[in-house]
C-alpha positions as CSV (number, residue, x, y, z in Angstrom):
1,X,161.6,74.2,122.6
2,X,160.7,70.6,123.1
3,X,161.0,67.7,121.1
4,X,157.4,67.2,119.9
5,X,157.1,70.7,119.1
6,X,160.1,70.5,116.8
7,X,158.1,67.5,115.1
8,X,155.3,69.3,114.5
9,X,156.2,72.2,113.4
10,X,158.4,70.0,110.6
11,X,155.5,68.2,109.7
12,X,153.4,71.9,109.3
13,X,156.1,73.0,107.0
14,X,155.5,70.0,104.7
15,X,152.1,71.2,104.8
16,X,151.2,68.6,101.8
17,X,153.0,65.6,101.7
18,X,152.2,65.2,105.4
19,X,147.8,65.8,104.7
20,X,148.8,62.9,101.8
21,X,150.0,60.7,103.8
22,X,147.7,61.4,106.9
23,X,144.7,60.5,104.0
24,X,146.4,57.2,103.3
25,X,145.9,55.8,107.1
26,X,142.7,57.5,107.4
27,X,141.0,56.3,104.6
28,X,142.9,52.7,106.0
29,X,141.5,53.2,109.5
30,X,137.6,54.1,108.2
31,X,138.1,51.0,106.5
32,X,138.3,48.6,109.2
33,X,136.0,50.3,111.8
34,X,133.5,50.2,109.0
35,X,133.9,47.0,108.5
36,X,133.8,45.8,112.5
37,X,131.2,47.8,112.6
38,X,129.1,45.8,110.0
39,X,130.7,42.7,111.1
40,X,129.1,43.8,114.8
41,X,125.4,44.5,113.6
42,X,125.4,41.3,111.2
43,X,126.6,39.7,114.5
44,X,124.0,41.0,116.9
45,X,121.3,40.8,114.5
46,X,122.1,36.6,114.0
47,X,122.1,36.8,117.5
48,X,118.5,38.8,118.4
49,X,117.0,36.7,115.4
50,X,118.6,33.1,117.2
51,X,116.4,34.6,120.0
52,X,113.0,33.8,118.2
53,X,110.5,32.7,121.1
54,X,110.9,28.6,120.2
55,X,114.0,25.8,121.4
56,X,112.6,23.5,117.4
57,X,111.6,23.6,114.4
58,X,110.1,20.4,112.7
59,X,109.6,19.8,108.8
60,X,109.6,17.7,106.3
61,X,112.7,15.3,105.9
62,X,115.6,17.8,104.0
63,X,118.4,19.7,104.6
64,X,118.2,21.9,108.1
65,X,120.0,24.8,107.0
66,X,117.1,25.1,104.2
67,X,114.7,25.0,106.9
68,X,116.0,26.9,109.2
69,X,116.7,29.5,106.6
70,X,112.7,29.1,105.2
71,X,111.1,29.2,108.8
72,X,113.6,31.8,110.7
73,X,114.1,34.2,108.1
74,X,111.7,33.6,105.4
75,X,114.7,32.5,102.7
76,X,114.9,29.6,100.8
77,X,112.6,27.1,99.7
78,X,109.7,25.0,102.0
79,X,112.0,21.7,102.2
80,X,108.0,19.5,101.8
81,X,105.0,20.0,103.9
82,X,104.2,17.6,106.4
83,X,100.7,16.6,107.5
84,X,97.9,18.3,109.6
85,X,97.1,15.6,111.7
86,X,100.6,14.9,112.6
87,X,101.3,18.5,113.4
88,X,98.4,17.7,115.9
89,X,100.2,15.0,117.8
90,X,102.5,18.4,119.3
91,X,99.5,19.6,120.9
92,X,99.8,19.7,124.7
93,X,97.3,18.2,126.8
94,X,94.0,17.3,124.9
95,X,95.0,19.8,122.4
96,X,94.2,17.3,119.7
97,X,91.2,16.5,120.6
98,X,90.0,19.9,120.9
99,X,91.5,20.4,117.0
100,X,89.4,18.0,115.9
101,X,86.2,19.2,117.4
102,X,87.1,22.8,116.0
103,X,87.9,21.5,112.7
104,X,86.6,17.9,111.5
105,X,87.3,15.8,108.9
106,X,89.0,12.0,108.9
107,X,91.3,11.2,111.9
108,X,92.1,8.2,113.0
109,X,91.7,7.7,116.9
110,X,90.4,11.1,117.2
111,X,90.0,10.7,121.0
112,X,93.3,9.9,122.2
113,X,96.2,12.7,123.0
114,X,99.1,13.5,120.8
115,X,101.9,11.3,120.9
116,X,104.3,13.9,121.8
117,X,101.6,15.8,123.9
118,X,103.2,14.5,127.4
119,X,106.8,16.5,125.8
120,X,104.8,19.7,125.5
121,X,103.2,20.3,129.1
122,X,103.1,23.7,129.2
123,X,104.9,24.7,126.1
124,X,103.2,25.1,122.7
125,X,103.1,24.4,119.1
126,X,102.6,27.3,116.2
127,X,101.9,25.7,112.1
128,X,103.2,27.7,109.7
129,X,102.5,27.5,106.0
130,X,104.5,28.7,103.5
131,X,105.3,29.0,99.5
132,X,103.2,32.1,98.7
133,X,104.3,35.6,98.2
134,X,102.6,39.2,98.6
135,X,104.8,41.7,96.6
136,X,108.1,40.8,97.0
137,X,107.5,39.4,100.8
138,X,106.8,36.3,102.1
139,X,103.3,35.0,103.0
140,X,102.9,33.4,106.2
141,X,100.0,31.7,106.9
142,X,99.6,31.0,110.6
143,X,97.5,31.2,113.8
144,X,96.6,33.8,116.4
145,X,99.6,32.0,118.8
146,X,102.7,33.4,116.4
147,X,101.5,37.1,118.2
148,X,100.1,35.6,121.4
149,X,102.9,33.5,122.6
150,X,106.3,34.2,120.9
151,X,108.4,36.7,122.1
152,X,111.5,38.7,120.7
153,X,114.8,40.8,121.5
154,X,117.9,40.6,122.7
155,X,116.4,38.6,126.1
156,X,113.7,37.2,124.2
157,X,111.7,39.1,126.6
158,X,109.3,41.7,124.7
159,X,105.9,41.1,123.6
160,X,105.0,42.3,119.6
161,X,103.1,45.5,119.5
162,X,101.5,46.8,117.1
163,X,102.0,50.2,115.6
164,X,98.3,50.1,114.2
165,X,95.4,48.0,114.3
166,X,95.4,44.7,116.3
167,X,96.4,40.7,115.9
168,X,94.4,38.8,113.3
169,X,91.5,36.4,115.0
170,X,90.6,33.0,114.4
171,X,86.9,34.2,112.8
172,X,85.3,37.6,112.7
173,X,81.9,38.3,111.2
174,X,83.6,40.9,109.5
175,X,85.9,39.3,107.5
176,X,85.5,36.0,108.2
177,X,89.0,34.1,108.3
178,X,90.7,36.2,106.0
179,X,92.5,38.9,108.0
180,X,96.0,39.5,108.2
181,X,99.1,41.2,110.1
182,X,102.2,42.6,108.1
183,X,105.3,43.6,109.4
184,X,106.6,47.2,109.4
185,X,108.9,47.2,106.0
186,X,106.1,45.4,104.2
187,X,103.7,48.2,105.5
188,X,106.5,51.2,104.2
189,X,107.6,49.4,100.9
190,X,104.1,48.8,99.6
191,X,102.8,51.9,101.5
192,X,100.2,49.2,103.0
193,X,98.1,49.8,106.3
194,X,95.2,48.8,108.1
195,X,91.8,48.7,106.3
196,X,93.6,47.4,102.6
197,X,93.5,44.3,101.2
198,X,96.6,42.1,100.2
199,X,96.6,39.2,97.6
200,X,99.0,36.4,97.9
201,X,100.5,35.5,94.6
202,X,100.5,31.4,94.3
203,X,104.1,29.9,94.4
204,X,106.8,32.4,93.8
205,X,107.1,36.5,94.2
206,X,104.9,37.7,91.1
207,X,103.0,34.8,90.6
208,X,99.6,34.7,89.7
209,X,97.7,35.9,92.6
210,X,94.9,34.1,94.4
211,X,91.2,35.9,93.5
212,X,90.5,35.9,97.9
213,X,92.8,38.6,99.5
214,X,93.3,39.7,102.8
215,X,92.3,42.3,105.5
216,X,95.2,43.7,107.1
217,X,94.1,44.4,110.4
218,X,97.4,45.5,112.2
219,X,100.8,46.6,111.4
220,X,103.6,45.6,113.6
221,X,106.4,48.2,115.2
222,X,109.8,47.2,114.2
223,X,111.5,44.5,115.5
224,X,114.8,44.1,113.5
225,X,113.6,40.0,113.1
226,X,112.6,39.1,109.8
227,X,109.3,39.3,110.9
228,X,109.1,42.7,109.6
229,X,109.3,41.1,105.8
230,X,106.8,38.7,106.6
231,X,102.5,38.9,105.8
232,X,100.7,37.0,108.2
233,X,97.7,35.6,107.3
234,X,95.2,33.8,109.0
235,X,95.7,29.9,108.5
236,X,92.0,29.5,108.1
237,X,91.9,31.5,105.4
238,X,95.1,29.7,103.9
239,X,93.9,27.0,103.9
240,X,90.7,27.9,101.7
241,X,93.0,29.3,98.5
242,X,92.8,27.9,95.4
243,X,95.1,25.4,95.4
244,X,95.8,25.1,98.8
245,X,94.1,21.7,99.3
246,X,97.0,18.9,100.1
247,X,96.2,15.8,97.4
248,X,95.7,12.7,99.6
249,X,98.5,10.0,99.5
250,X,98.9,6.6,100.3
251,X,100.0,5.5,103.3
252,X,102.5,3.6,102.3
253,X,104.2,5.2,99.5
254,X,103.1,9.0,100.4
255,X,102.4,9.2,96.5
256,X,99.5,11.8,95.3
257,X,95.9,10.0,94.7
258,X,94.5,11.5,91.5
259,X,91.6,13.8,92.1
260,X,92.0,13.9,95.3
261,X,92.5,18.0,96.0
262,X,88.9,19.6,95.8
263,X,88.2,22.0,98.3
264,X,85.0,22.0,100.4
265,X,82.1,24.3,98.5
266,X,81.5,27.2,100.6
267,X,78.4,29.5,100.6
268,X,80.5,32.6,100.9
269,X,83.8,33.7,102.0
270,X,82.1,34.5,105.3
271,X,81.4,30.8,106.1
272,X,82.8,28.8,109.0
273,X,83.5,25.9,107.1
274,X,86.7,25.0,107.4
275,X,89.0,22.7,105.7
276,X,88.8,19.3,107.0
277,X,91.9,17.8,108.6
278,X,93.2,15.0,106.1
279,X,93.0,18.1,103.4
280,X,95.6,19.9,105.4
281,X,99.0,20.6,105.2
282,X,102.0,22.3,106.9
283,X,105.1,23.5,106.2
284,X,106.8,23.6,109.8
285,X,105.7,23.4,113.3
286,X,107.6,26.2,115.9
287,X,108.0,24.1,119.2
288,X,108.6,25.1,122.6
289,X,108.8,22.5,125.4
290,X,109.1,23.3,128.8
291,X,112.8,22.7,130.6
292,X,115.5,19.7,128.8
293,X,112.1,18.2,127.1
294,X,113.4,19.8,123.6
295,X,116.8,18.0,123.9
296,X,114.5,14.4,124.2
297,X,111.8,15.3,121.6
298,X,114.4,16.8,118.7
299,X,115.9,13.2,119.4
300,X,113.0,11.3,118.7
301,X,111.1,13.2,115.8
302,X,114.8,12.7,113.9
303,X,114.7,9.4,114.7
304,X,111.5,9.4,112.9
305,X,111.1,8.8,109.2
306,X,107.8,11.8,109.3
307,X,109.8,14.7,109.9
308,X,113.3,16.4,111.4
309,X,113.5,18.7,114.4
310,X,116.4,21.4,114.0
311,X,117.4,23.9,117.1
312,X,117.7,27.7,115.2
313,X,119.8,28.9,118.0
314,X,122.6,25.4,116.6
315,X,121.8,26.3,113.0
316,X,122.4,29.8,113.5
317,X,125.4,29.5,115.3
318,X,126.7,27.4,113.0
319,X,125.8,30.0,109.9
320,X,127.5,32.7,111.7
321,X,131.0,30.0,112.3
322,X,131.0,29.0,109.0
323,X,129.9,31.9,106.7
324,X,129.6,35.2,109.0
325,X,133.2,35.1,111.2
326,X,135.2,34.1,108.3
327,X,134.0,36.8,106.0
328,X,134.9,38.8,108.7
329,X,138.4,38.3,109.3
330,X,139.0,38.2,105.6
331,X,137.6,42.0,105.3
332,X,140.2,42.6,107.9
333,X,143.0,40.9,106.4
334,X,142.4,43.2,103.4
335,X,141.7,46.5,105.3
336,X,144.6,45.8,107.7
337,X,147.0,45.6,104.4
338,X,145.6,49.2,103.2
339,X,147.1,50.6,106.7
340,X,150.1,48.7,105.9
341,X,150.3,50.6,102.5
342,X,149.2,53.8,104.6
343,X,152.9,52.9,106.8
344,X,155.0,52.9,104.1
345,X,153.5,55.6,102.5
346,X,154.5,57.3,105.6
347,X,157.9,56.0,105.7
348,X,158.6,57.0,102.0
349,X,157.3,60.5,102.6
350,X,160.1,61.1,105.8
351,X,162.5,58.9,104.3
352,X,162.6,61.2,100.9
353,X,162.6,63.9,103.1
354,X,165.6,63.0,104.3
355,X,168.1,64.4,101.8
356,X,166.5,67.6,101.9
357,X,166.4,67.7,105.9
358,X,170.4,66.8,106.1
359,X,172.0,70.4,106.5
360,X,168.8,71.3,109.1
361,X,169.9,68.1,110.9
362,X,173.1,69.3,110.6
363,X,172.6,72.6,112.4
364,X,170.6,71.1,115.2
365,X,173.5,68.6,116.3
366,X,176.0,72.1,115.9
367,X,173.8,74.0,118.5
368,X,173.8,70.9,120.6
369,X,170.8,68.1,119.5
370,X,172.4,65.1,120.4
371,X,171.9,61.9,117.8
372,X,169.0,60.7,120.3
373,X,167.4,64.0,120.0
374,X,167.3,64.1,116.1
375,X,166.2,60.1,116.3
376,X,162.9,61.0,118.4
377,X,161.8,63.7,116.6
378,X,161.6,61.9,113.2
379,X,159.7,59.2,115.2
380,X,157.3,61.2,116.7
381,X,156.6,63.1,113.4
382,X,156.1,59.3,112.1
383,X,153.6,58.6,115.2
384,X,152.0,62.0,114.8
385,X,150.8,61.3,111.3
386,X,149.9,57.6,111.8
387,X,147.9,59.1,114.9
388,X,145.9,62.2,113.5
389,X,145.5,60.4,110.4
390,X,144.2,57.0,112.3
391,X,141.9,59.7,114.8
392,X,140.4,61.2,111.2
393,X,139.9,57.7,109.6
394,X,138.2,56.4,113.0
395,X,135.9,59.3,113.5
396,X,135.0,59.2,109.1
397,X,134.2,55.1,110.1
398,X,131.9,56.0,113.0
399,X,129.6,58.4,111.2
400,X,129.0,56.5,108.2
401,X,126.8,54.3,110.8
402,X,124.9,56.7,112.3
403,X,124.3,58.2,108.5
404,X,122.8,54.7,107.4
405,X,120.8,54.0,110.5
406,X,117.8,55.4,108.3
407,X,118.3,52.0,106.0
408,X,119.7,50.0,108.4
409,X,117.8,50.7,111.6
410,X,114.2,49.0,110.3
411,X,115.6,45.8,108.7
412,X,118.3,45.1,111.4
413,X,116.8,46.4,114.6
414,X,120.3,47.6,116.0
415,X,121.1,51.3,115.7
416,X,124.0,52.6,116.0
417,X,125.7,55.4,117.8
418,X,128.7,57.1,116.7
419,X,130.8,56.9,120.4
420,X,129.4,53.0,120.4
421,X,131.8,50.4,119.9
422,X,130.7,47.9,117.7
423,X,134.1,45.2,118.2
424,X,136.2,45.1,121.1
425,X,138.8,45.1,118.3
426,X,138.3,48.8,117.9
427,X,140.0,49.2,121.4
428,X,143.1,47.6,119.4
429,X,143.4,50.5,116.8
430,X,144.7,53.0,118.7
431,X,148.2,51.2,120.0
432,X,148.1,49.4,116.8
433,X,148.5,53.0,115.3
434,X,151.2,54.0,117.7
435,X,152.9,50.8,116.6
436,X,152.7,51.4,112.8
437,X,154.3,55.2,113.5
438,X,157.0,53.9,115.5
439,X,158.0,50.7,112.9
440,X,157.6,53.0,109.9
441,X,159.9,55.9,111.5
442,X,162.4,53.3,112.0
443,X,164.2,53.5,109.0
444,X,164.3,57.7,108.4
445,X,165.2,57.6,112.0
446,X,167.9,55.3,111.3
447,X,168.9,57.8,108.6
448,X,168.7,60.8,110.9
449,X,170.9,59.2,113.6
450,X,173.6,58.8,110.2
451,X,173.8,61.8,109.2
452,X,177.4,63.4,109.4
453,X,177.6,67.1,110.6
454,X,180.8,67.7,108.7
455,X,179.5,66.4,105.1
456,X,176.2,68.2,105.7
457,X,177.3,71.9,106.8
């Protein structure tokens, strides 16, 4: 009979103290692959959502985490708003020019290009506007380019689709410019689809809402980007809420004129009068230049006293540094001590053993175990439960992701397997588990090799 078989059929005759003690590193092992695997979908979705389709976002003078936070994943505050017309000077080519023709109003030098129009050859610009709420989601007010031109996934290579309906358009005689797209968890929280209307609630979720709601016209598929908890609405129609008209303000000081924020009259909602230009505002502008243009253009709109240009892909990167990764390894720390405990729960189980196992010691070195024998076999009994017990806990750990992909799945985008590995870390736990075993037989080992033959027969 060999060594190991010795050791397990010791541990089998300690039937209970032995599935105790197996728990213990189990439950300590589901801990930390739960945890990397959390730590690894938090991870990749920072990552597919740093992959949003633009290299800057400009705003309002503030703090850049708050923006990026407000324009990347529809948290936070808007920072300010920032004018129209100076959203206008990101147009590429004669971009502005064509603005003004499609929309009118006041604008100075109305036939010369944007100032930063040479930058943008090739790439675009996208307004957003922001501060409103439908349900518990954000409202986005935006044009037909947010669908058109950006892009998302892990490559920043897939187009959005729609699971129903179509993109929102600039004007249809339908329903004028008040259409809308929602994204897939607004569509299955407020069990919303195409053909309904949605009303924005003015400043903050339940709000009083705005009389003029919104066709949805499409639903998107899921993208696991925050664009899923977001309700697009046509800017046009945005623009033409109550309350929605910027106040004008002087030049100089950028103080609010009194009575200065009446809206255009409108015949009906199906008009195609538009706002005018100087009664516009924006909350951030999504920029993509073509080739090392961002790197020049972020540098001069921050040297600017307008607006600031923030990179998401820096910002996020430096959330996930300074929040994401240290949470991380402190969840570790504290799961890595519960398989600590689990260790010298296993070495007190063998080492109380002990006293009870001296005379069968005993009889083994008088039919001819030598001390090196007796030493192994408490060690691998040691390594056995760290093992089983760590093989339980790792395959408890993997199914609890699988089992949440039904909530996790729509807001994250990632799902997860159960024979995926989430950390490389995980490739760790099995040595790591060998190591325990080996360190916490030590001592009852020690013990083992002790024991005198004479004393104990």
């Amino acid at each position: 009979m060999n060594l190991l078989t010795i050791a397990v059929r010791n541990l089998l005759y300690r039937k209970l103290p032995t599935a105790l003690t197996m728990l213990s590193m189990a439950l300590g092992v589901a801990l930390v692959v739960v945890v990397l695997t959390i730590s690894g979908v938090v991870e990749k979705t920072f990552e597919r959502t740093s992959n949003v389709g633009y290299n800057l976002i400009v705003g309002a003078k503030g703090n850049s985490i708050q923006l990026t936070f407000n324009t990347v994943f529809f948290l936070s505050q808007p920072v300010e708003n920032i004018r129209y017309d100076y959203y206008m000077e990101y147009l590429p080519g004669n971009g502005r020019q064509e603005e003004y023709k499609r929309i009118g109003g006041n604008l100075k030098d109305p036939e010369r290009s944007g100032v930063y129009s040479f930058l943008m050859n090739r790439g675009f610009a996208i307004p957003l506007c922001m501060g409103d709420y439908v349900g518990p989601f954000r409202c986005i007010g935006t044009t037909t380019d947010y669908f058109d031109l950006l892009k998302h996934g892990d490559a920043n290579d897939l187009d959005y689709k729609f699971a129903k309906g179509r993109n929102f358009q600039d004007f249809t005689e339908e329903n004028g410019y008040f259409e809308a797209v929602i994204g897939s968890q607004v569509a299955s929280e407020m069990n919303l689809t195409v053909g309904q209307e949605i009303f924005a609630s003015h400043g903050a979720e339940g709000g009083e809402s705005h009389g003029q709601g919104f066709r949805i016209v499409g639903v998107l598929e899921p993208t696991g980007t925050p664009n899923d908890r977001g309700a697009f609405v046509n800017i046009e129609g945005f623009y033409l809420l109550e309350g929605h008209v910027a106040p004008e303000r002087d030049e100089e000081s950028g103080l609010e004129k009194r009575g200065s924020a009446d809206a255009p009259k409108r015949e009906s909602k199906f008009s195609r009068v538009r706002l005018p230009i100087e009664k516009r505002e924006v909350t951030a502008i999504l920029l993509k230049p073509i080739g090392f243009n961002a790197i020049g253009l972020q540098k001069q709109v921050n040297k600017s006293k307008t607006a600031q240009a923030v990179s998401p892909i820096s910002e996020i990167n430096g959330i996930l540094g300074l929040f994401i990764k240290p949470i991380k390894w402190a969840l570790l720390a504290l799961t890595s001590l519960v398989c600590l405990v689990s260790a010298i729960s296993i070495l007190v189980s063998i080492y109380n053993s002990m006293n009870e196992r001296k005379r069968d010691i005993a009889v083994m070195r008088a039919l001819g175990a030598s001390r090196d024998h007796v030493t192994m076999i408490i060690l691998f009994e040691s390594v056995l439960i760290a093992l089983l017990g760590g093989v339980v806990g790792w395959i408890v750990g993997h199914a609890v992701g699988p089992l949440a992909n039904g909530w996790t799945e729509p807001s994250t985008g990632v799902r997860i397997q159960f024979w995926s590995i989430n950390s490389a870390m995980e490739l760790y736990i099995i040595p790591g588990l060998i190591l325990i075993g080996t360190l916490a037989g030590v001592i009852p080992a020690v013990a083992a090799y002790r024991t005198s033959v004479v004393k104990s027969l």
